[in-house]
C-alpha positions as CSV (number, residue, x, y, z in Angstrom):
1,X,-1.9,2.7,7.9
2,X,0.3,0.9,6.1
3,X,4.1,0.4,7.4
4,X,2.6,2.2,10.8
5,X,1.1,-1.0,12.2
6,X,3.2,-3.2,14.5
7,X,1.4,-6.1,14.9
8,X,-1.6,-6.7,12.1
9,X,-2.9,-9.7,13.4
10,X,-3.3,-8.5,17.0
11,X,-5.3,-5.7,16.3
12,X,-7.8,-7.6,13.6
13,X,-7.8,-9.6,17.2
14,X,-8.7,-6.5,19.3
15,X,-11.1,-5.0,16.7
16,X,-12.9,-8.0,17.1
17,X,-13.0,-8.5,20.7
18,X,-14.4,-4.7,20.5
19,X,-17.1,-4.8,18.0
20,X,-20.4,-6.0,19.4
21,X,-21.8,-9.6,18.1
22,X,-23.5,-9.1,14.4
23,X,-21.4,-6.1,14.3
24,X,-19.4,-5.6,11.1
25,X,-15.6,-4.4,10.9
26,X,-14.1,-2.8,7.6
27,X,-9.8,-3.0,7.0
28,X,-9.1,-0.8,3.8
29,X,-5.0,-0.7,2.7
30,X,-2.4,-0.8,0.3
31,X,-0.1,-3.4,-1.0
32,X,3.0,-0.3,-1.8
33,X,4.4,-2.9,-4.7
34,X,4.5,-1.2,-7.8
35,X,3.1,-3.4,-10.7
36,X,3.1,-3.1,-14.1
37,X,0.6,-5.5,-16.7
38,X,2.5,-4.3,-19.4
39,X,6.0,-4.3,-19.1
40,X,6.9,-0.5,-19.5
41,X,7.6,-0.1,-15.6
42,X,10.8,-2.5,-15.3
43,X,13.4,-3.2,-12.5
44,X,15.7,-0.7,-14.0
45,X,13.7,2.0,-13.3
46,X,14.4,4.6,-11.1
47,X,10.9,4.6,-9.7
48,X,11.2,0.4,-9.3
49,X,14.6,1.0,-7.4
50,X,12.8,3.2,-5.1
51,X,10.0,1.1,-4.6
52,X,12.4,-1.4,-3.9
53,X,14.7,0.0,-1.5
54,X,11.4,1.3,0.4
55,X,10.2,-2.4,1.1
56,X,13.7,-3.3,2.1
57,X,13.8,-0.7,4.2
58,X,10.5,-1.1,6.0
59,X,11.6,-5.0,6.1
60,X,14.9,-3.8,8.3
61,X,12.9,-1.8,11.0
62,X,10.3,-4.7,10.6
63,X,6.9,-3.0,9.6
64,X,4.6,-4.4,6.7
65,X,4.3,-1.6,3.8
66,X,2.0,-4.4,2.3
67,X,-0.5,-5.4,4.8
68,X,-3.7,-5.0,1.9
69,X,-3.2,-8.4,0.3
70,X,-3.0,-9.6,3.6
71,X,-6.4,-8.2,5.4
72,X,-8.8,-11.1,4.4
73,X,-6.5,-13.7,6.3
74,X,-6.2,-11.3,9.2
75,X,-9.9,-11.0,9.7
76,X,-10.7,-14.4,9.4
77,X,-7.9,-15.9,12.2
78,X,-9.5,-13.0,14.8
79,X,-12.3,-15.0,14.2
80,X,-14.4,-12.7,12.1
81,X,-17.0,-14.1,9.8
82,X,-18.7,-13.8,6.5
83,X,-15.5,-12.6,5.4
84,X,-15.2,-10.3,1.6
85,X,-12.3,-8.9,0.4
86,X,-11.8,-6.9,-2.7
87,X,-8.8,-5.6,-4.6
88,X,-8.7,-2.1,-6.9
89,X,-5.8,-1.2,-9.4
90,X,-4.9,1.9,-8.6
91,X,-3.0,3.4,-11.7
92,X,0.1,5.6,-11.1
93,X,-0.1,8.4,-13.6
94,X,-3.1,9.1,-16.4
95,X,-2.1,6.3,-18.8
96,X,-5.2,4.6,-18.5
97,X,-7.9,4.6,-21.5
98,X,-10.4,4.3,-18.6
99,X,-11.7,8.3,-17.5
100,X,-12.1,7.3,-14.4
101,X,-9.2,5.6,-13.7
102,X,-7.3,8.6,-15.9
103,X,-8.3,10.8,-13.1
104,X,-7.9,8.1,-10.1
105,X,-4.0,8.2,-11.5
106,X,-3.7,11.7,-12.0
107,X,-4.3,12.2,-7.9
108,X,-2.5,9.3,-7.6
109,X,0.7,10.1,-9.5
110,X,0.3,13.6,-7.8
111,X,0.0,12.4,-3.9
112,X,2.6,10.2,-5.0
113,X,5.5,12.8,-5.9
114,X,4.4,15.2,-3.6
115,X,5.1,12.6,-1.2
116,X,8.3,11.1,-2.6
117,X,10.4,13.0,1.0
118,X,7.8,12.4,3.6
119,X,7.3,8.5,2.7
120,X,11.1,7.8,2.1
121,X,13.5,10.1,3.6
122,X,14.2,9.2,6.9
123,X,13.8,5.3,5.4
124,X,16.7,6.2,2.6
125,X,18.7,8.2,5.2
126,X,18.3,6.7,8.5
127,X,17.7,3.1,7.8
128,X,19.5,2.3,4.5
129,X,22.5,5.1,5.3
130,X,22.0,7.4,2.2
131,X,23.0,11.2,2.2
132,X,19.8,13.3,2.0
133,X,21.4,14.3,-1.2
134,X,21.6,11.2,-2.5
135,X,17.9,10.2,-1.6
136,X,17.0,13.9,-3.5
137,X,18.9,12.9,-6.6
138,X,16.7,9.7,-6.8
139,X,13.1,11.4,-5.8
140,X,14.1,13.7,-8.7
141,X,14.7,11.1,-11.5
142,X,11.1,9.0,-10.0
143,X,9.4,12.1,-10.7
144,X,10.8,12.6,-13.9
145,X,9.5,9.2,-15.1
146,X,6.3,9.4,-13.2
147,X,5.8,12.6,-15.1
148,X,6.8,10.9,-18.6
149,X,3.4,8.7,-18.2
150,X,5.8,6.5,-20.2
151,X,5.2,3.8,-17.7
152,X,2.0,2.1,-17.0
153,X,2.7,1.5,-13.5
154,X,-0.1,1.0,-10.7
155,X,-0.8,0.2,-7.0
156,X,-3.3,-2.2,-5.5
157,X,-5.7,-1.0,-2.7
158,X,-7.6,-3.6,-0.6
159,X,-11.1,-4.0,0.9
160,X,-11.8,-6.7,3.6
161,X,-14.7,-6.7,6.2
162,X,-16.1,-9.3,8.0
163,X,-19.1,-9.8,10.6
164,X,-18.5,-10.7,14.4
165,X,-20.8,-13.9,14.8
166,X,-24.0,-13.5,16.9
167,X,-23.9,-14.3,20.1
168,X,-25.3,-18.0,21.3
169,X,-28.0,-18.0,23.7
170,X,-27.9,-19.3,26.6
């Protein structure tokens, strides 16, 4: 849902006043920030410039591309309670020892370039006022490096739930 949502905080708010008391509501998202533990994914990198010019672009039209990191907050102001939140590194690409988390990045390096167009083309084009060629040029030379696995790159994908209180009798 990320960067579809208007308005985060009002609907932790409606999900609330919709979930019965004792009842439990689950928010799962991304924060779309590249990071990198390592330093081989660096500002000058085509696939950093991207993810750059994404979040700017998102900022202009103003939707949240990053609303995971945020989630745990959200829940708690709509009142929810018992609140948890977790966070998962999702890697970009199969540069991790890990084999889980090889093939977690393999999917995720492949949903990622086949992607590249539907997440960022009318963004590039529309919002930030490249030609589509331009914006193809770029996708090109982010797949190239994603390919590479040259760059230990990753994502972060959050978890936050929280319980409605029970209701007070009366």
């Amino acid at each position: 849902m990320a960067g579809a949502i208007a308005d985060w905080p009002q609907l932790a708010k409606n999900v609330f006043e919709n979930t019965n008391p004792g009842g439990w509501a689950e928010f799962q998202d991304w924060d779309i920030v590249y990071y990198c533990d390592d330093g081989t994914l660096t500002e000058d990198t085509y696939t950093m410039k991207m993810d750059r010019m994404f979040l700017e672009a998102c900022q202009m039209i103003g939707r949240d591309p990053c609303p995971g990191p945020q989630l745990e907050g959200w829940l708690k102001d709509a009142g929810f309670i018992n609140v948890r939140h977790t966070m998962f590194k999702i890697p970009i690409g199969t540069w991790p020892k890990d084999a889980h988390l090889k093939d977690l990045g393999h999917m995720n390096v492949i949903q990622i370039m086949d992607g590249l167009e539907a997440y960022n083309m009318r963004l590039f084009t529309s919002v930030l006022g490249w030609t589509q060629v331009e914006a193809q040029v770029l996708f090109a030379e982010v797949r190239k490096e994603m390919k590479s696995n040259r760059y230990h790159g990753y994502t972060q994908f959050h978890v936050a739930y929280g319980q409605v209180p029970e209701a007070e009798a009366e």
